[in-house]
N, CA and C atoms as an extended XYZ file, in Angstrom:
417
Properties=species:S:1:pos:R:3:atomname:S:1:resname:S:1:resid:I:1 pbc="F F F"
N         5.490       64.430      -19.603 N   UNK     1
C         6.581       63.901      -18.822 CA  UNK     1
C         6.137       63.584      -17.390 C   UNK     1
N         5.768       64.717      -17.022 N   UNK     2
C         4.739       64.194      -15.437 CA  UNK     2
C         4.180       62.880      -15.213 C   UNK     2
N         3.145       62.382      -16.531 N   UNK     3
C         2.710       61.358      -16.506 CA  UNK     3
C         3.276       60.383      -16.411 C   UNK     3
N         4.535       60.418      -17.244 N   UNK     4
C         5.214       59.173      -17.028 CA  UNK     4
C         5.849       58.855      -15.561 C   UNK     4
N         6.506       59.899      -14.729 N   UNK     5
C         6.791       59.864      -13.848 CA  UNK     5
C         5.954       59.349      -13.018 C   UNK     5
N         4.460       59.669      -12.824 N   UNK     6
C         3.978       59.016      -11.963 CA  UNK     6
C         3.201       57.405      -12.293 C   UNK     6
N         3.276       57.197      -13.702 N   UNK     7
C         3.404       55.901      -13.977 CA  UNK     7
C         4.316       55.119      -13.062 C   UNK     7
N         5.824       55.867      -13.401 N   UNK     8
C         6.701       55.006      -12.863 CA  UNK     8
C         6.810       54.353      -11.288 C   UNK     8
N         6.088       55.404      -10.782 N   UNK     9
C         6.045       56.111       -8.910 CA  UNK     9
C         5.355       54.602       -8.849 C   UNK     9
N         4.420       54.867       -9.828 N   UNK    10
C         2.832       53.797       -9.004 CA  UNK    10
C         3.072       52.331       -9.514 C   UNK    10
N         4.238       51.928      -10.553 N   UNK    11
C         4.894       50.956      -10.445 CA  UNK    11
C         5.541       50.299       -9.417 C   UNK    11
N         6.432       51.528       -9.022 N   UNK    12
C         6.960       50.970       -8.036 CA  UNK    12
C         6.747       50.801       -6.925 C   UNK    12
N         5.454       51.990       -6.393 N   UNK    13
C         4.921       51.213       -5.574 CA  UNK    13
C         4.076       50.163       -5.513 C   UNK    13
N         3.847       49.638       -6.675 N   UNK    14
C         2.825       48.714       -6.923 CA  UNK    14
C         4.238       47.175       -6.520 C   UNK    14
N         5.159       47.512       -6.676 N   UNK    15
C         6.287       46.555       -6.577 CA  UNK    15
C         6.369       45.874       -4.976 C   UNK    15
N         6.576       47.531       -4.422 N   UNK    16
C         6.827       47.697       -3.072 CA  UNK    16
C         5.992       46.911       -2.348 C   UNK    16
N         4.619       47.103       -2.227 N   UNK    17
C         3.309       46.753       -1.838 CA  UNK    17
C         3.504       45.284       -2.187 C   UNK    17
N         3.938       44.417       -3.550 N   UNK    18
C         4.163       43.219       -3.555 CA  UNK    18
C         5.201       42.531       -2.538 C   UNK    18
N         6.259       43.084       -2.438 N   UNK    19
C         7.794       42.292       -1.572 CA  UNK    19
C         7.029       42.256       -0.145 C   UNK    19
N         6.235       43.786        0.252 N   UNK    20
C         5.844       43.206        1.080 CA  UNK    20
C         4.822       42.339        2.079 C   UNK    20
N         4.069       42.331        0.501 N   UNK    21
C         3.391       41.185        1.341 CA  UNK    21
C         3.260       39.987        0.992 C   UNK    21
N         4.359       40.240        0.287 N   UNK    22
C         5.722       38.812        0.182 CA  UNK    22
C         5.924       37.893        1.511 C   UNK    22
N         6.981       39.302        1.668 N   UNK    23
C         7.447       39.372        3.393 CA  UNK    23
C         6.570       38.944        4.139 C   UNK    23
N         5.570       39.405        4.333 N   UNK    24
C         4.509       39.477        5.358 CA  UNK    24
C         4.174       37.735        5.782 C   UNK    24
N         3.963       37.135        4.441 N   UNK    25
C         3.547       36.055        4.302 CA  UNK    25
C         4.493       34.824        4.324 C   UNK    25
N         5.653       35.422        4.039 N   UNK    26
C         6.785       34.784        4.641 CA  UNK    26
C         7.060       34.311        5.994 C   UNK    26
N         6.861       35.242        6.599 N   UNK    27
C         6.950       35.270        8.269 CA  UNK    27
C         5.805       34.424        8.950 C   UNK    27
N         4.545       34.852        8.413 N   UNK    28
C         3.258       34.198        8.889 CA  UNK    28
C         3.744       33.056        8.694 C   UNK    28
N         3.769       31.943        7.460 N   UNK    29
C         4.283       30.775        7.441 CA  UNK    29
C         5.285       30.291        8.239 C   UNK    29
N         6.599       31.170        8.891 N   UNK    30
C         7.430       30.640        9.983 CA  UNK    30
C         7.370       30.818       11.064 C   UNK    30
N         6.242       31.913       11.320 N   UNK    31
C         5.415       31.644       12.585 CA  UNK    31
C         4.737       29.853       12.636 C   UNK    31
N         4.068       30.360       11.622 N   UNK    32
C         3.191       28.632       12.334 CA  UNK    32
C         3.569       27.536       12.395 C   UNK    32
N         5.080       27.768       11.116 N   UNK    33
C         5.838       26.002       11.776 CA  UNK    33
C         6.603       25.599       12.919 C   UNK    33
N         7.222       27.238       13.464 N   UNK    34
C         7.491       27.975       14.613 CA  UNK    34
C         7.125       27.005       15.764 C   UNK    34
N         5.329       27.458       16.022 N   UNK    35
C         4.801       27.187       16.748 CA  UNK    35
C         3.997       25.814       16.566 C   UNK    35
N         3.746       25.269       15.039 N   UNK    36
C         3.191       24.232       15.201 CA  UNK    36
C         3.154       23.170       15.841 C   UNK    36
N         2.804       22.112       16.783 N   UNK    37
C         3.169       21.173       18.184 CA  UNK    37
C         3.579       20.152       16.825 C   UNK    37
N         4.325       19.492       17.483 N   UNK    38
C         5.394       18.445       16.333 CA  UNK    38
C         5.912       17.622       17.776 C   UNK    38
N         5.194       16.631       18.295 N   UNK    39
C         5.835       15.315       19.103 CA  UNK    39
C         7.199       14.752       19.023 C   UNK    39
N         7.773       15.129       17.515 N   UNK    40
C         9.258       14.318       17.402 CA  UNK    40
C         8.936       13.079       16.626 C   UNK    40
N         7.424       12.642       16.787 N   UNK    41
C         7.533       11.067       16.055 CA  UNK    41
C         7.011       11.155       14.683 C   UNK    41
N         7.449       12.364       14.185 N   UNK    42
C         7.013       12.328       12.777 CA  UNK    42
C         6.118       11.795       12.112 C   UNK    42
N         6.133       11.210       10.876 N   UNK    43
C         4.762        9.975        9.834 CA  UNK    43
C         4.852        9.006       10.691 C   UNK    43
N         3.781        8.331       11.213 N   UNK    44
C         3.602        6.858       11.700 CA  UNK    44
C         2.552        5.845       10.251 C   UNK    44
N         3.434        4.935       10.237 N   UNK    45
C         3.397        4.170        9.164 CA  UNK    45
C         1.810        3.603        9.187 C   UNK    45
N         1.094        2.503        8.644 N   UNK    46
C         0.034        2.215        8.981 CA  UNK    46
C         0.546        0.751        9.519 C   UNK    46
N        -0.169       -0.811        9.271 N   UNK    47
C         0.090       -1.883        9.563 CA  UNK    47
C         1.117       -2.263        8.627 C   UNK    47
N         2.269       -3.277        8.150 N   UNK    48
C         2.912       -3.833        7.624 CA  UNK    48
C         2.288       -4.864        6.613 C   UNK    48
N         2.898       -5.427        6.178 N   UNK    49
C         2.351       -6.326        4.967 CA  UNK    49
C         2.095       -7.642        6.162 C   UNK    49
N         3.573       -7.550        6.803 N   UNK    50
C         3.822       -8.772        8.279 CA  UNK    50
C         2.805       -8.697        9.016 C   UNK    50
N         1.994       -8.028        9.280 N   UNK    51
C         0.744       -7.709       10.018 CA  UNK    51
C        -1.119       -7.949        9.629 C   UNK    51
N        -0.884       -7.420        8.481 N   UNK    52
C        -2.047       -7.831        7.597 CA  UNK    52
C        -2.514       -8.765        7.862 C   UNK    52
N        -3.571       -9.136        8.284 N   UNK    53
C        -4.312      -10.336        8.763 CA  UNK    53
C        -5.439      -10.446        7.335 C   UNK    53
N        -6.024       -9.664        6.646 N   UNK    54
C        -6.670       -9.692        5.883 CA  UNK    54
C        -7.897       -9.177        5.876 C   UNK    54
N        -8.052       -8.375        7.436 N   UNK    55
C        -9.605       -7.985        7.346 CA  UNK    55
C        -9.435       -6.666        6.934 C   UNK    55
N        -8.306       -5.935        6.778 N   UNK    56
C        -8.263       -4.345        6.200 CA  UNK    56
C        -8.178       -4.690        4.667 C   UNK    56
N        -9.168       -4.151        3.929 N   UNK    57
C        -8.812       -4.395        2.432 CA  UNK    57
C        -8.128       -3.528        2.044 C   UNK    57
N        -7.660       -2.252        3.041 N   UNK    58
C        -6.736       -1.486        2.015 CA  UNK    58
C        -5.602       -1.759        2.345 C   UNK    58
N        -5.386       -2.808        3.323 N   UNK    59
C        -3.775       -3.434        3.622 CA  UNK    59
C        -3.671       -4.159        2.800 C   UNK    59
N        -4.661       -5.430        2.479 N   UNK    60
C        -4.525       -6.340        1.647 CA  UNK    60
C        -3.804       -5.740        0.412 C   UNK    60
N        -4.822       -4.667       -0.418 N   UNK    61
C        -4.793       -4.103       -1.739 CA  UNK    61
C        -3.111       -3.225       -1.748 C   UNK    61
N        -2.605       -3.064       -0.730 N   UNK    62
C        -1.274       -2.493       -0.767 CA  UNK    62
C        -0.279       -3.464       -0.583 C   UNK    62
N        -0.636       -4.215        0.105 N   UNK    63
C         0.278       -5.529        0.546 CA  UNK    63
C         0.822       -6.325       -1.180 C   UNK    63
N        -0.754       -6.609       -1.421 N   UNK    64
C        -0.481       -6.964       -3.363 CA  UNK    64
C         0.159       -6.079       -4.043 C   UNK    64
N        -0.124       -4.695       -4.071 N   UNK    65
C         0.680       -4.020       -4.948 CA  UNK    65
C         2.726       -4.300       -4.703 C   UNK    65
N         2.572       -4.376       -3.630 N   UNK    66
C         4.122       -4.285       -2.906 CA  UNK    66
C         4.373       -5.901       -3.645 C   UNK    66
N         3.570       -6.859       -3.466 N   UNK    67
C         3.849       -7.738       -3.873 CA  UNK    67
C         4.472       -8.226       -5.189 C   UNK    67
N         3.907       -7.172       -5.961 N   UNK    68
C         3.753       -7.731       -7.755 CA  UNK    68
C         4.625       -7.052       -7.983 C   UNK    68
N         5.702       -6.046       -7.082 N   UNK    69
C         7.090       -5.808       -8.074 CA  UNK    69
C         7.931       -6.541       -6.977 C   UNK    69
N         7.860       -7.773       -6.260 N   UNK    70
C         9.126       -8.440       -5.846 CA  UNK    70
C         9.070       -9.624       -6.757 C   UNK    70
N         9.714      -10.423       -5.842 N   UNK    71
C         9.857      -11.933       -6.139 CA  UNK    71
C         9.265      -12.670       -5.911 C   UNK    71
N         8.453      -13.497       -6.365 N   UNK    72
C         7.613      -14.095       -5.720 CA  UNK    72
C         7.627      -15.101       -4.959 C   UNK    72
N         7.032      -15.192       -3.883 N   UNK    73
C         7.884      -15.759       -2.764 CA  UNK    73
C         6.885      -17.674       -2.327 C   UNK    73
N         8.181      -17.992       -2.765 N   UNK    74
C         7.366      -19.513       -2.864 CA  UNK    74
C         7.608      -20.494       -1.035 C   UNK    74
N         6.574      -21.421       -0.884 N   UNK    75
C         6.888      -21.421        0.224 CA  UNK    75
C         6.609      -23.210        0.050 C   UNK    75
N         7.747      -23.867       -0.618 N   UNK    76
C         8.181      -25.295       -1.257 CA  UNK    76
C         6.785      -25.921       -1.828 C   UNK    76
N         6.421      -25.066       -2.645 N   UNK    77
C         5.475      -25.507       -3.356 CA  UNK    77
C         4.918      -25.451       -4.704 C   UNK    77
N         6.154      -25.056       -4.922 N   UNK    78
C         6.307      -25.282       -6.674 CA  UNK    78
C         5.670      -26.100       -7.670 C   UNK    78
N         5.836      -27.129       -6.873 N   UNK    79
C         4.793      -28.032       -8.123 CA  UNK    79
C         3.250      -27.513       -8.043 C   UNK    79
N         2.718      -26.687       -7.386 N   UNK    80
C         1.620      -26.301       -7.541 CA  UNK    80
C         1.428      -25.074       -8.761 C   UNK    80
N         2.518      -24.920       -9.483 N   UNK    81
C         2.361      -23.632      -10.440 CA  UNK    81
C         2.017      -24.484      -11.725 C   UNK    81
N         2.304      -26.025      -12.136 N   UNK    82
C         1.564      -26.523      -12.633 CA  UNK    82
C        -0.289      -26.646      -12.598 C   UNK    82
N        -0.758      -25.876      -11.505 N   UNK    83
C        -2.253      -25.445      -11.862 CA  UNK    83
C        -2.653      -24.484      -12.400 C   UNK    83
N        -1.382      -23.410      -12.925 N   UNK    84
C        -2.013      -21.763      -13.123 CA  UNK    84
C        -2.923      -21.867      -14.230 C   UNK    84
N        -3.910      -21.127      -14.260 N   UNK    85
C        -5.071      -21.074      -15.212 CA  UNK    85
C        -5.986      -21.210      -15.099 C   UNK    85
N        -5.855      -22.802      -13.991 N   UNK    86
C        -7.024      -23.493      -13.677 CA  UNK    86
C        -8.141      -23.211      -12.708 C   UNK    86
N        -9.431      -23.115      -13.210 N   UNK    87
C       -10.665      -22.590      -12.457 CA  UNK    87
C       -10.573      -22.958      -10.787 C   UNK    87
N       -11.109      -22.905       -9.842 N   UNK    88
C       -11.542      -23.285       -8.738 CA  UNK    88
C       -12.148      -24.512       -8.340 C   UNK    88
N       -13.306      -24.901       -9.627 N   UNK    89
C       -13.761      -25.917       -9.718 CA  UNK    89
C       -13.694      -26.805      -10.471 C   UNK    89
N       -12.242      -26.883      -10.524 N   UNK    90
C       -11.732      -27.761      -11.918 CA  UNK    90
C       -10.704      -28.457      -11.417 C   UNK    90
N       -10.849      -28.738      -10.433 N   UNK    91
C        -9.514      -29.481       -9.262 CA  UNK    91
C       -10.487      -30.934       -9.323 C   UNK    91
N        -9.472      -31.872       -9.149 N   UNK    92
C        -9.668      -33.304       -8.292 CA  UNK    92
C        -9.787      -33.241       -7.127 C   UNK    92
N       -10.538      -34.154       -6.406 N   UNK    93
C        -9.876      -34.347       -4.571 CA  UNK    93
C        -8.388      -34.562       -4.582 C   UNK    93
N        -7.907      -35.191       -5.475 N   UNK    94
C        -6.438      -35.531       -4.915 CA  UNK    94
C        -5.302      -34.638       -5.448 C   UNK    94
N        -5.736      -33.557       -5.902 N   UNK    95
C        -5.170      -32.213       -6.533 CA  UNK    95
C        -5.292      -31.357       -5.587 C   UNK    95
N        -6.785      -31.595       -4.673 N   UNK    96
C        -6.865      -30.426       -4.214 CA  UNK    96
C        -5.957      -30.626       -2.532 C   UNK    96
N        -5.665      -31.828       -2.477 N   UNK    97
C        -5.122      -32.721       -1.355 CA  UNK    97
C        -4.098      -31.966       -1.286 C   UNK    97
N        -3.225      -31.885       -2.806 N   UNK    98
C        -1.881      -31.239       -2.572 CA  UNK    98
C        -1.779      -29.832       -1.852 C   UNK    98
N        -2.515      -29.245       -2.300 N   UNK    99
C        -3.423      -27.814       -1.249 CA  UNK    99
C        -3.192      -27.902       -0.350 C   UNK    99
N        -3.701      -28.495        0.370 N   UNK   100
C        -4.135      -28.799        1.645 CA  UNK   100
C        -3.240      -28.945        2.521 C   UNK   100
N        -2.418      -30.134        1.455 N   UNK   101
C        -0.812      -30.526        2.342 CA  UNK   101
C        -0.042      -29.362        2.207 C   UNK   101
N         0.401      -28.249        1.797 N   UNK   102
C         1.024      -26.892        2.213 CA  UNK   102
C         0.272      -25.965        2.807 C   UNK   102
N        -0.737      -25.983        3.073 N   UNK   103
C        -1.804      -25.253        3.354 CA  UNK   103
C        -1.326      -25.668        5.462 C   UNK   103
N        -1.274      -27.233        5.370 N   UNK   104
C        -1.562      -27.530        7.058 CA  UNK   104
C         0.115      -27.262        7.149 C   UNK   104
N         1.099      -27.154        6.292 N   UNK   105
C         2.497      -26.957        7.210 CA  UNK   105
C         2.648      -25.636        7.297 C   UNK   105
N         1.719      -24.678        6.842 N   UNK   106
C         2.105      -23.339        7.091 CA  UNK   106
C         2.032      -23.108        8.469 C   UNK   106
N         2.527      -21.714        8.628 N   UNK   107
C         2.378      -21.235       10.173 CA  UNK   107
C         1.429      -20.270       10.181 C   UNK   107
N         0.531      -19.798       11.395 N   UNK   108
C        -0.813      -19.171       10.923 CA  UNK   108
C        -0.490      -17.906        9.901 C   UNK   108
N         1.123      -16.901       10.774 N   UNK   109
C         1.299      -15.567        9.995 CA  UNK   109
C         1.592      -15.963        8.271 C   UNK   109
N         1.846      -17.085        8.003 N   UNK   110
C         2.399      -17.527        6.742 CA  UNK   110
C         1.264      -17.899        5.668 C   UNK   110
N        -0.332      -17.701        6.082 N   UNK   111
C        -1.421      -18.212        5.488 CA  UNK   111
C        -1.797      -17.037        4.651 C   UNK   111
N        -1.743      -15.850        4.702 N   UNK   112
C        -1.597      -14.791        3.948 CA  UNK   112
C        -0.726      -14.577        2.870 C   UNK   112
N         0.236      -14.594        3.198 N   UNK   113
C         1.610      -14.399        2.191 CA  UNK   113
C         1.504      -15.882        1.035 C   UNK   113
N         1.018      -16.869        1.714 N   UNK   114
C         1.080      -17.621        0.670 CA  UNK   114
C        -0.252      -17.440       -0.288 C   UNK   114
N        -1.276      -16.941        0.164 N   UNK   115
C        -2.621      -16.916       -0.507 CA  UNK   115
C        -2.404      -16.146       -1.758 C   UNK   115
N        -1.714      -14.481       -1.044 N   UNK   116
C        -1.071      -13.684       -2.244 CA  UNK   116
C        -0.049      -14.306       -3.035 C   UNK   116
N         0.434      -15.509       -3.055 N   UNK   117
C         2.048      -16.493       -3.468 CA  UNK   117
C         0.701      -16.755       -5.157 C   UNK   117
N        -0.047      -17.113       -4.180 N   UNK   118
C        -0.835      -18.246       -5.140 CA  UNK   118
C        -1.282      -17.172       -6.411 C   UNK   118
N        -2.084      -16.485       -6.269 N   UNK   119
C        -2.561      -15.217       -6.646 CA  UNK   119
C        -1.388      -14.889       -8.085 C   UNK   119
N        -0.704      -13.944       -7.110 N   UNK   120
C         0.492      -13.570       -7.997 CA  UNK   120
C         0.939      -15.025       -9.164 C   UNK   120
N         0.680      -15.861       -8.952 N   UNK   121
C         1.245      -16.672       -9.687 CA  UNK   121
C         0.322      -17.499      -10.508 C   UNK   121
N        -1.083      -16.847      -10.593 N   UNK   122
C        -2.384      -17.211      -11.212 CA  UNK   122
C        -3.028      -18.495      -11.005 C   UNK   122
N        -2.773      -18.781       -9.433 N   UNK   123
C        -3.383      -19.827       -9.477 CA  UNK   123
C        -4.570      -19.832       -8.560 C   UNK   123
N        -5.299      -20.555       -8.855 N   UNK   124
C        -6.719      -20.341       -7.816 CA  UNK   124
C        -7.048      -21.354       -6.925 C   UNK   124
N        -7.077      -21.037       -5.912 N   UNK   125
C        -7.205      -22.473       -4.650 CA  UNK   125
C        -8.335      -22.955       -5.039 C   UNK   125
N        -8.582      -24.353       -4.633 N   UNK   126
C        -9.515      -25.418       -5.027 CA  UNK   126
C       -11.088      -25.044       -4.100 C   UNK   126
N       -11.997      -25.197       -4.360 N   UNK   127
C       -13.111      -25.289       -3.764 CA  UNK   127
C       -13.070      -25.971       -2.952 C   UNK   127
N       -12.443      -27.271       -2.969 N   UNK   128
C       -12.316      -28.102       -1.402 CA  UNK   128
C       -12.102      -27.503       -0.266 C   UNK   128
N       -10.704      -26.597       -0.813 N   UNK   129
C        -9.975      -26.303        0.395 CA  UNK   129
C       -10.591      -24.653        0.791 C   UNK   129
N       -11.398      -24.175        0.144 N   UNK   130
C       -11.098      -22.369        0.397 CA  UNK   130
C       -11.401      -22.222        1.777 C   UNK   130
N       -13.146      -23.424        1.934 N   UNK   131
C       -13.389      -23.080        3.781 CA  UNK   131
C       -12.313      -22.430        4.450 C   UNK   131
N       -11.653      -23.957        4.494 N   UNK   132
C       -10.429      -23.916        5.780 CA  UNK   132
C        -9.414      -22.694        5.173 C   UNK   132
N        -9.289      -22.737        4.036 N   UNK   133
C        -8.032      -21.150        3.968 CA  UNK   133
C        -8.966      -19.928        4.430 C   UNK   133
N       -10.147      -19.746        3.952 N   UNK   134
C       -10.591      -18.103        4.814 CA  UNK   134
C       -10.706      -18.724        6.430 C   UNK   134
N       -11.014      -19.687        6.956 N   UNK   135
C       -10.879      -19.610        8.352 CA  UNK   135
C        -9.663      -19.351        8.876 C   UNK   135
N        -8.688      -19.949        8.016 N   UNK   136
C        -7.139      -19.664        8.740 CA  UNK   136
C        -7.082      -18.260        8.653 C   UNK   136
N        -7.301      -17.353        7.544 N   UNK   137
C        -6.736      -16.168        7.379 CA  UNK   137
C        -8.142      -15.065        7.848 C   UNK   137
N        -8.732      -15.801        8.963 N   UNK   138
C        -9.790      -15.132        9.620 CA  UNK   138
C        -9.213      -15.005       10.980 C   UNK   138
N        -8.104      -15.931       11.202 N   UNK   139
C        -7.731      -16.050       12.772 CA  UNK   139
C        -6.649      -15.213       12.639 C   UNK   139
């Protein structure tokens, strides 16, 4: 009978000894958020999709992901989805003209968003034109 009793003892203190350094560790943790320095300005975001110029590839590569569950955002140039499929080097000059002509009414921030337009919508800019599109989306 003894034995069991002190089974029970060393249970419970084996219990005791747990809550508290339960406790113990409880407190430590609200000490340090306590004291942790916290500015007020919480997560700061990284660049925007609106921002992306194209030289961060992990903006780019997030910018696309964000991209491929909206809408795809056309910028009056629809008749160009009649090229999807088509290689790079499988354009006419006067195919690739049409390029070109939405390409020069964009606005510089708008040379990105449409590159990903094109993309998303499987089409591949012409070899004529790519020069001048990576220079635009270099500036």
């Amino acid at each position: 009978m003894t034995t069991i009793l002190m089974a029970v003892f060393a249970g419970i203190g084996a219990i005791a000894i747990l809550l508290i350094a339960l406790v113990l560790l409880g407190g430590i943790a609200a000490l340090l958020g306590w004291f942790s320095k916290d500015d007020g300005k919480g997560i700061t975001e990284g660049p925007s999709c609106d921002t992306c110029d194209g030289t961060d590839t992990r903006c780019e590569q997030v910018c696309m992901m964000e991209a491929s569950v909206k809408p795809i955002e056309y910028f009056e140039d629809e008749e160009l989805d009649s090229f999807a499929g088509r290689r790079s080097d499988g354009y006419t000059d006067e195919e690739a003209e049409q390029f070109e002509e939405v390409l020069t009414t964009l606005r510089p921030e708008e040379v990105a968003a449409w590159n990903r337009s094109l993309i998303l919508r499987g089409i591949s800019v012409p070899d004529q034109i790519k020069d001048e599109l990576l220079m635009l989306l270099g500036n």
